[in-house]
Backbone as CSV, one residue per row, in Angstrom:
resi,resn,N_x,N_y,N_z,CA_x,CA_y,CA_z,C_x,C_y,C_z
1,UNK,0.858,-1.174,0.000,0.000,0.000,0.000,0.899,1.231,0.000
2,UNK,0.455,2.261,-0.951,1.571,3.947,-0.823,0.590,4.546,-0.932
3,UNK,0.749,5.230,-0.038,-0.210,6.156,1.141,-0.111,7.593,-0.395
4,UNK,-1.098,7.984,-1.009,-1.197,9.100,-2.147,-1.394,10.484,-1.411
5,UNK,-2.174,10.848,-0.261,-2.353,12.305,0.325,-3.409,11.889,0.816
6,UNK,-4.178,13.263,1.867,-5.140,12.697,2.664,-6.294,13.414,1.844
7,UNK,-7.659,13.373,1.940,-8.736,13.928,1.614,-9.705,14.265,2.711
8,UNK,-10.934,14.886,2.200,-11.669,15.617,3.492,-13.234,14.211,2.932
9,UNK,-13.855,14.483,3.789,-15.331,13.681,4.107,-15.878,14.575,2.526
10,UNK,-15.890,15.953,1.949,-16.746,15.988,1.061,-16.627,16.274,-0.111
11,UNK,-14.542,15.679,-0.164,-14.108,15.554,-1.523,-14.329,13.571,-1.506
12,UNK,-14.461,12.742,-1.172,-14.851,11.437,-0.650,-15.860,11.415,-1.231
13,UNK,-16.796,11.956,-0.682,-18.753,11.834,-1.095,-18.590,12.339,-2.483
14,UNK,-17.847,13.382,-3.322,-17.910,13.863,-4.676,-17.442,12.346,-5.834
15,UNK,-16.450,11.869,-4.912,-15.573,10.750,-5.766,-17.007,9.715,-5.893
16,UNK,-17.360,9.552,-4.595,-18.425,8.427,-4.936,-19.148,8.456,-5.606
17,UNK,-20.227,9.675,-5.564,-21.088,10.052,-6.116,-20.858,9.987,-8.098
18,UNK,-19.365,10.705,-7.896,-18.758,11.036,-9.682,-18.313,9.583,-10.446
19,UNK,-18.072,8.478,-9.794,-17.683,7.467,-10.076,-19.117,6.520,-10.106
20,UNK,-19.838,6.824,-9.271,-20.714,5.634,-9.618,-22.292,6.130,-10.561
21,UNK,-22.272,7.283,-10.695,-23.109,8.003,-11.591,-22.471,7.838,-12.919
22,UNK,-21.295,7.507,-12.803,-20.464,7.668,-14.540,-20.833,6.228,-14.943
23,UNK,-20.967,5.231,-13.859,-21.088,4.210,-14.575,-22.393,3.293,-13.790
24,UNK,-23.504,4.458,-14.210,-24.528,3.494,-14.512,-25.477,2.931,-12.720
25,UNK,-25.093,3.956,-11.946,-25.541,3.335,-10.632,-26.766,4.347,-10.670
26,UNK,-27.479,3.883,-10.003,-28.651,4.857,-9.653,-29.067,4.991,-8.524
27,UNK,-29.897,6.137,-8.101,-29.922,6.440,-6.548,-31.071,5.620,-5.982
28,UNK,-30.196,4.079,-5.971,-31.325,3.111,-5.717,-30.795,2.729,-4.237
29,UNK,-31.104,1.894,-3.436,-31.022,1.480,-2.024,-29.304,1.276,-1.827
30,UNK,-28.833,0.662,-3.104,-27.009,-0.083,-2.902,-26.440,1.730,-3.312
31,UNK,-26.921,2.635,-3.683,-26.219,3.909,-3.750,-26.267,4.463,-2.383
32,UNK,-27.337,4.627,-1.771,-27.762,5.565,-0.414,-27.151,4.576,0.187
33,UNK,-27.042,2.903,0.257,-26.980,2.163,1.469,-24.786,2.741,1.293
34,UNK,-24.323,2.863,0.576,-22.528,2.837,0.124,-22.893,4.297,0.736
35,UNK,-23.306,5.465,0.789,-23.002,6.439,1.043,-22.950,6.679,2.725
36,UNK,-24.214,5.759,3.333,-24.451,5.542,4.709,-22.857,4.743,5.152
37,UNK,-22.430,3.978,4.450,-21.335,3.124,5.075,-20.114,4.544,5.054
38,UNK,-20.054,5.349,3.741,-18.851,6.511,3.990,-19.255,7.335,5.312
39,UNK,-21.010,7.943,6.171,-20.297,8.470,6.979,-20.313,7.455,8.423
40,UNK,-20.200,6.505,7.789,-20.215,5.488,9.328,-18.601,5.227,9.351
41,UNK,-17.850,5.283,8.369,-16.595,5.313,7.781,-15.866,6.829,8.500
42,UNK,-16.676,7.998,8.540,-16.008,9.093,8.561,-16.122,9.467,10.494
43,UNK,-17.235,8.512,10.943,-17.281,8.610,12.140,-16.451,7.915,12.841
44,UNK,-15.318,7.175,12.465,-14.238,6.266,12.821,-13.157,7.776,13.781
45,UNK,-13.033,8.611,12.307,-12.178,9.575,13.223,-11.564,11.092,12.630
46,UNK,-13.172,10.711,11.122,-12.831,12.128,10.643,-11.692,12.173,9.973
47,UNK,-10.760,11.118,9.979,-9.758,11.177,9.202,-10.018,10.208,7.436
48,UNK,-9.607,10.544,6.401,-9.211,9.909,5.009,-8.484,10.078,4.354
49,UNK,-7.481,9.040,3.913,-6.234,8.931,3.540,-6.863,8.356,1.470
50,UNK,-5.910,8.821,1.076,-5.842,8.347,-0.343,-4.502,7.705,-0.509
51,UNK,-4.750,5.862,-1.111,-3.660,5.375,-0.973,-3.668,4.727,-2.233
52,UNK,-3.089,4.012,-2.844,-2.759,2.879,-4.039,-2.538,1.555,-3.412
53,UNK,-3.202,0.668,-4.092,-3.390,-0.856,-3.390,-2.805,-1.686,-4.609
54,UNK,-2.074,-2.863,-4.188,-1.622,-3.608,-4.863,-3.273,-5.030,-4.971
55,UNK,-2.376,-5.868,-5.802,-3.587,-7.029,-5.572,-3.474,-7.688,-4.338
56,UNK,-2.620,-7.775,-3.614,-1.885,-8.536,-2.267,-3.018,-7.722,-1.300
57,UNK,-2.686,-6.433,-1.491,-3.334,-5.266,-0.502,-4.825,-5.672,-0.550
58,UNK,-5.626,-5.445,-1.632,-6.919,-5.660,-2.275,-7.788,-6.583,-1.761
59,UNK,-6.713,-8.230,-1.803,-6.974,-9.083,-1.937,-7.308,-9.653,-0.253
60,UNK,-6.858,-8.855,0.103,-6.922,-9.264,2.028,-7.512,-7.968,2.723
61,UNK,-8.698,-7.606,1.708,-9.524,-6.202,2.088,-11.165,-7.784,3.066
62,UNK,-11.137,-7.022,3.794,-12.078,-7.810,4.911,-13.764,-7.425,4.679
63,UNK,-14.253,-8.095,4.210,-16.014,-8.088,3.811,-16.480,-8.418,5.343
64,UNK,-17.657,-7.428,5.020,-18.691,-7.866,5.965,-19.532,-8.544,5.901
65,UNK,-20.375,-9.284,6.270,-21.864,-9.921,6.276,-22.310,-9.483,5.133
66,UNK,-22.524,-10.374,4.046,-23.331,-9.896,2.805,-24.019,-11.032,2.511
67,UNK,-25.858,-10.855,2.007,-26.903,-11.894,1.798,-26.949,-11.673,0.466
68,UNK,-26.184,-10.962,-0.232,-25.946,-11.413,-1.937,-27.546,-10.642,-2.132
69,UNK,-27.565,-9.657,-2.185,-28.909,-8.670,-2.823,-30.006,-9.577,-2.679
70,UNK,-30.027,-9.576,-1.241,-31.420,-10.676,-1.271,-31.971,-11.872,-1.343
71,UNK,-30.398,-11.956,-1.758,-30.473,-13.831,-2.205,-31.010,-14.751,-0.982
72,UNK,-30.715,-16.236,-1.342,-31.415,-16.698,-0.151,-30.159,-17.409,0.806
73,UNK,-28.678,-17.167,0.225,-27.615,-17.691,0.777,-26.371,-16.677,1.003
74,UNK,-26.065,-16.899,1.854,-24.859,-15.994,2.444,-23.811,-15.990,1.364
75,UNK,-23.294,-14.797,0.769,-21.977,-14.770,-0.021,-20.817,-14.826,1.176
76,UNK,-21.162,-14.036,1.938,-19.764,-13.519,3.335,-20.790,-13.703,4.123
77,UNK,-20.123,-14.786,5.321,-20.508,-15.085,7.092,-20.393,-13.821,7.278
78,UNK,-21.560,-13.945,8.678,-21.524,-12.481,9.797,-19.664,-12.784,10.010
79,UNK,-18.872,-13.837,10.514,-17.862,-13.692,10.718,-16.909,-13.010,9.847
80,UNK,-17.332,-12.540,8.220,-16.447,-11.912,7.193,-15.787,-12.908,6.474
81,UNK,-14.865,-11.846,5.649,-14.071,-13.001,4.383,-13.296,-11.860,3.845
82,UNK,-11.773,-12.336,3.155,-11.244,-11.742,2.803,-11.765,-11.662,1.260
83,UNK,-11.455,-10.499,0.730,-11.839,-10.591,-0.469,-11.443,-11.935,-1.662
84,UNK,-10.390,-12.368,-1.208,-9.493,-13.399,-1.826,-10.892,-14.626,-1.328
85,UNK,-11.229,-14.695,-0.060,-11.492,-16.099,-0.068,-13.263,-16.084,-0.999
86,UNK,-13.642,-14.742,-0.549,-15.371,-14.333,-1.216,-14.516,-14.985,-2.737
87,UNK,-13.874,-14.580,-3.519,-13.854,-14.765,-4.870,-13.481,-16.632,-4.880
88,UNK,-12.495,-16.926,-4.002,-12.725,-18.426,-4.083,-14.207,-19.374,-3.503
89,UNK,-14.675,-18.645,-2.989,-16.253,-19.465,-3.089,-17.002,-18.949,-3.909
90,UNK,-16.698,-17.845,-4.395,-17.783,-17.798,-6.056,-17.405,-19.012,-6.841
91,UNK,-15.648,-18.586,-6.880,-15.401,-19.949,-8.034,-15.841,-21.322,-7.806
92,UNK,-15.911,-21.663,-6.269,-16.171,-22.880,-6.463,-17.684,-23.459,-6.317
93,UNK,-18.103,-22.523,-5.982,-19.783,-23.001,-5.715,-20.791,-21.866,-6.688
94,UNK,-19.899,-21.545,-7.754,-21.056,-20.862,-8.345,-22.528,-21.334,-8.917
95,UNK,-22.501,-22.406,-9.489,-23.687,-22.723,-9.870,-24.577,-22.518,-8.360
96,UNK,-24.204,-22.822,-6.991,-25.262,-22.686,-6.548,-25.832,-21.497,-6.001
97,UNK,-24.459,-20.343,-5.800,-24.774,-19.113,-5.766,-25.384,-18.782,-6.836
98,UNK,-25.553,-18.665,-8.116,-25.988,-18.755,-8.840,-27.804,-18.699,-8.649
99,UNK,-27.255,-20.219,-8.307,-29.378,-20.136,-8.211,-30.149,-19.820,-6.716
100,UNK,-28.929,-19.202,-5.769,-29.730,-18.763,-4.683,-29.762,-17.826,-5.095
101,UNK,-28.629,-16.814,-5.230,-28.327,-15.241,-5.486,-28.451,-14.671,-6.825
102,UNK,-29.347,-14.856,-7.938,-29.245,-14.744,-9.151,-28.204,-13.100,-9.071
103,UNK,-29.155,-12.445,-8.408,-28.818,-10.380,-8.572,-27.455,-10.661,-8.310
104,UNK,-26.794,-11.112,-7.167,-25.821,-10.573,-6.637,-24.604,-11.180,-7.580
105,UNK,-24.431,-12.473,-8.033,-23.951,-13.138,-9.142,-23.785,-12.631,-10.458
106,UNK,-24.944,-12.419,-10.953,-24.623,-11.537,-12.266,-24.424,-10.468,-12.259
107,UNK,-24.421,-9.420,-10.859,-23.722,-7.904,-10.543,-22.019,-8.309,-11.005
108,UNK,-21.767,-9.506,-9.883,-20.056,-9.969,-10.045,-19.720,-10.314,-11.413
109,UNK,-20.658,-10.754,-11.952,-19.939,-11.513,-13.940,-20.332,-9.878,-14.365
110,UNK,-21.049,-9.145,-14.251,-21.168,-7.515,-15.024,-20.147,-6.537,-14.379
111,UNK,-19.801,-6.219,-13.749,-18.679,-6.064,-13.252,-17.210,-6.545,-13.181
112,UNK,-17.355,-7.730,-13.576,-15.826,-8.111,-13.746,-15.115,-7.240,-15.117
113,UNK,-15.816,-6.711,-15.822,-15.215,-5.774,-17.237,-15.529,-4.560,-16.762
114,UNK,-15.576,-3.976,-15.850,-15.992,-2.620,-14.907,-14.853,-2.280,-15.117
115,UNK,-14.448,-0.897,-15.523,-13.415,0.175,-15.087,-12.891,-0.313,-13.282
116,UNK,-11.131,0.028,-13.213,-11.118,-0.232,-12.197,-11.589,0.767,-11.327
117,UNK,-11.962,1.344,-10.927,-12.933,2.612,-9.912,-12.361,2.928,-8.391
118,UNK,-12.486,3.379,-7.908,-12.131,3.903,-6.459,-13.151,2.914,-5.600
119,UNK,-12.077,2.381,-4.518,-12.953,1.181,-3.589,-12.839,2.229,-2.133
120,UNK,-14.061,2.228,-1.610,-13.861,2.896,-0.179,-13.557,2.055,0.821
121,UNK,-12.860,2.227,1.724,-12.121,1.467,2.642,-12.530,2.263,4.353
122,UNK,-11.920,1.008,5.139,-11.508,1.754,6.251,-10.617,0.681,7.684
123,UNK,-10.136,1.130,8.249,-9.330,0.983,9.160,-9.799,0.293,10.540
124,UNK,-10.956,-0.073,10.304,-11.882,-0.760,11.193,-13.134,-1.228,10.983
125,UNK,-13.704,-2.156,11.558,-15.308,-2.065,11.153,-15.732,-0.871,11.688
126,UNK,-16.770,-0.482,10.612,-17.866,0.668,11.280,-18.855,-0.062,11.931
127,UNK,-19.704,0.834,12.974,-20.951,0.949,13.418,-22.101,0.367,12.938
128,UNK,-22.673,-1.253,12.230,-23.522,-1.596,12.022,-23.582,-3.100,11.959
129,UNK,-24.449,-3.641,12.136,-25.063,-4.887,12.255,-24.085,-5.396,11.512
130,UNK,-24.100,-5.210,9.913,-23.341,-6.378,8.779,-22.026,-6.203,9.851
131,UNK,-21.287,-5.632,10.359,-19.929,-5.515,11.062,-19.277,-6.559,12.224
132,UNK,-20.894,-6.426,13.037,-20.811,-6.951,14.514,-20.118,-8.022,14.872
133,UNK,-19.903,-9.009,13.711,-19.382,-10.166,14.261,-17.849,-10.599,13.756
134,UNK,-17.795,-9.387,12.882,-16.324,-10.225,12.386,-15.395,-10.255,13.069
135,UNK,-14.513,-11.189,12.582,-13.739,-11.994,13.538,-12.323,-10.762,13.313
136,UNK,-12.056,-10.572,11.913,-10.714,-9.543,11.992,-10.886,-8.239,12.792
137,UNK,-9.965,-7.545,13.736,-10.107,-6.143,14.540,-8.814,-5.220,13.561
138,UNK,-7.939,-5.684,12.755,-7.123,-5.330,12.053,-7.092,-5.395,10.484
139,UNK,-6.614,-4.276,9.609,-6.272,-4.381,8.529,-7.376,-3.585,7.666
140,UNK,-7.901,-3.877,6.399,-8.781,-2.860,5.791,-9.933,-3.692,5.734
141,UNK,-10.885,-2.621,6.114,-12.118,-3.287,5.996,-13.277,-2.088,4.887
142,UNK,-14.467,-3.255,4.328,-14.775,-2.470,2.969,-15.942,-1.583,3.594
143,UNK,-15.932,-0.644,2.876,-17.040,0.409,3.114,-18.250,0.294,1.879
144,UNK,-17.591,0.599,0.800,-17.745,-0.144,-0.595,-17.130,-0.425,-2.223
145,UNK,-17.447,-1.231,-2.566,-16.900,-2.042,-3.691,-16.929,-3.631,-3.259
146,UNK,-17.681,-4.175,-3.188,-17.835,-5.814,-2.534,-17.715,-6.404,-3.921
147,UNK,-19.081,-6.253,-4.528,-19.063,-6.841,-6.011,-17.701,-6.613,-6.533
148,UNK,-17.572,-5.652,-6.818,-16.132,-4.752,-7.954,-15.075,-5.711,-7.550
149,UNK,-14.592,-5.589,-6.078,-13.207,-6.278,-6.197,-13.570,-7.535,-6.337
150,UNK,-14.567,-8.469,-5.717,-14.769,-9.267,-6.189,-14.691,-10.100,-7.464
151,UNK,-15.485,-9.081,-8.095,-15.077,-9.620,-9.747,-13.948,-9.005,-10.476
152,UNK,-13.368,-8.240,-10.128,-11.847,-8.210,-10.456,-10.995,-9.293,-9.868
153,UNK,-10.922,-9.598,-9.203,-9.972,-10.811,-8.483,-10.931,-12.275,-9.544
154,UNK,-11.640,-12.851,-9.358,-12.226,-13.669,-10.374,-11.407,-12.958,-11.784
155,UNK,-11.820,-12.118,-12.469,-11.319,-12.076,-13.649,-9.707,-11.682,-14.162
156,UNK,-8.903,-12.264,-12.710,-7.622,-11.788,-12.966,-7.031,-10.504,-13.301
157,UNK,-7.773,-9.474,-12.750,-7.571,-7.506,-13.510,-6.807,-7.325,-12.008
158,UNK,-6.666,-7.272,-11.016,-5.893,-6.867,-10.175,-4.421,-6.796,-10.437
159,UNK,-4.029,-5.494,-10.803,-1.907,-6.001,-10.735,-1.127,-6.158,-9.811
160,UNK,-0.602,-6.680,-9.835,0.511,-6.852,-8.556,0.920,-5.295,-8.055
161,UNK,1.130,-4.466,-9.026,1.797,-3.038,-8.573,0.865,-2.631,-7.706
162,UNK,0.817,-1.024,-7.014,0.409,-0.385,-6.345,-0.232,0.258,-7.070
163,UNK,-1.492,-0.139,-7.542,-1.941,1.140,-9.048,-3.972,1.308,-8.367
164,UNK,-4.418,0.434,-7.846,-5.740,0.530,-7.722,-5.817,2.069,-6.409
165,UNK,-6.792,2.677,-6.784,-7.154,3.801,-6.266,-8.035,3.389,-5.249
166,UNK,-7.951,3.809,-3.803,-8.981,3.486,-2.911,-8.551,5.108,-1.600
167,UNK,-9.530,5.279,-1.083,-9.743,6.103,0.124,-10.295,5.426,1.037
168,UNK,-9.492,5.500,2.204,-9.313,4.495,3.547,-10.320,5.900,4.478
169,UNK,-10.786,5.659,5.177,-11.402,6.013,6.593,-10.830,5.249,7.742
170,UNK,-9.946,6.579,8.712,-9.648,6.309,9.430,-8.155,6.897,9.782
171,UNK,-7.353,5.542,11.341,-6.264,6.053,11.292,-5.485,5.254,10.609
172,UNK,-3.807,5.544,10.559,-2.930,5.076,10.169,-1.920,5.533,10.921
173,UNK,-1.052,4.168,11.601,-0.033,4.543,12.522,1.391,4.488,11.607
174,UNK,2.594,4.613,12.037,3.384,4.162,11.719,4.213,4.631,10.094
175,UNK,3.759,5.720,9.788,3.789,6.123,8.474,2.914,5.449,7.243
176,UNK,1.745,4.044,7.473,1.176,3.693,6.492,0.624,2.748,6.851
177,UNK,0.424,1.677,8.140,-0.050,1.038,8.096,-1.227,1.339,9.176
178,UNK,-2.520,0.709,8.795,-3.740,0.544,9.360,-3.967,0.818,10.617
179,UNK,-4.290,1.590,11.610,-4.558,1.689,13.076,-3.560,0.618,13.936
């Protein structure tokens, strides 16, 4: 991870807003519900860092509790999942995600050819239910982009370099690493 400069809470909300209006999101429940997670994100400590993530970095970004848009089967335990392992149980049980989770499944195959986009991050779980139980207290945890990295890691687009764009909520000790 190389830490890019810090940002404020309502150059953050512009990025989100400018990035997911460019491609096709609408101010449907998964827009308002990603904007609720930035200020549950900004209530951590008011602080946001702009950093560059490798696939290593990306790939060990910590999901919360997700029921796959409704579906009738858990994509990510209340306990969480690294992004690495969410994309190895797509691969291996897709047909049946598939036919529990139709929405949330074909978000991940429509998205895997997605621009790579700005993933919001943060430095802890925030303040809500999907959070409560996970087991990690360290490292990055998602605010939003679940689908996105998801299906980037499935479709092999992650580079090894430090090139993916993300804004972390929160602190950072040590000159760069996570609380």
């Amino acid at each position: 991870m190389r830490i890019v400069g810090k940002s404020d809470f309502t150059e953050v909300v512009e990025i989100y807003r400018g990035e997911h209006c460019a491609h096709g999101a609408e101010e449907g429940v998964r827009f308002r519900e990603g904007e609720d997670n930035l200020r549950r994100g900004d209530a951590l400590s008011g602080t946001w860092t702009r950093v560059r993530l490798s696939r290593a970095d990306l790939t060990g970004v910590t999901l919360p509790w997700h029921l796959s848009e409704g579906g009738e089967r858990e994509l990510v335990p209340r306990t969480g999942l690294t992004v690495a392992q969410a994309a190895a149980r797509v691969r291996t049980e897709r047909a049946d995600l598939l036919a529990a989770n139709p929405v949330c499944t074909e978000l991940i195959t429509a998205l895997a050819d997605a621009p790579l986009t700005t993933v919001f991050l943060s430095t802890a779980p925030v303040d809500h239910s999907d959070y409560a139980d996970l087991r990690a207290d360290r490292g990055l945890f998602h605010l939003d982009g679940l689908h996105r990295m998801i299906a980037w890691e499935l479709a092999g687009r992650l580079p090894e370099e430090e090139t993916i764009d993300a804004i972390v909520a929160g602190d950072f000790r040590d000159g760069g690493s996570p609380r």
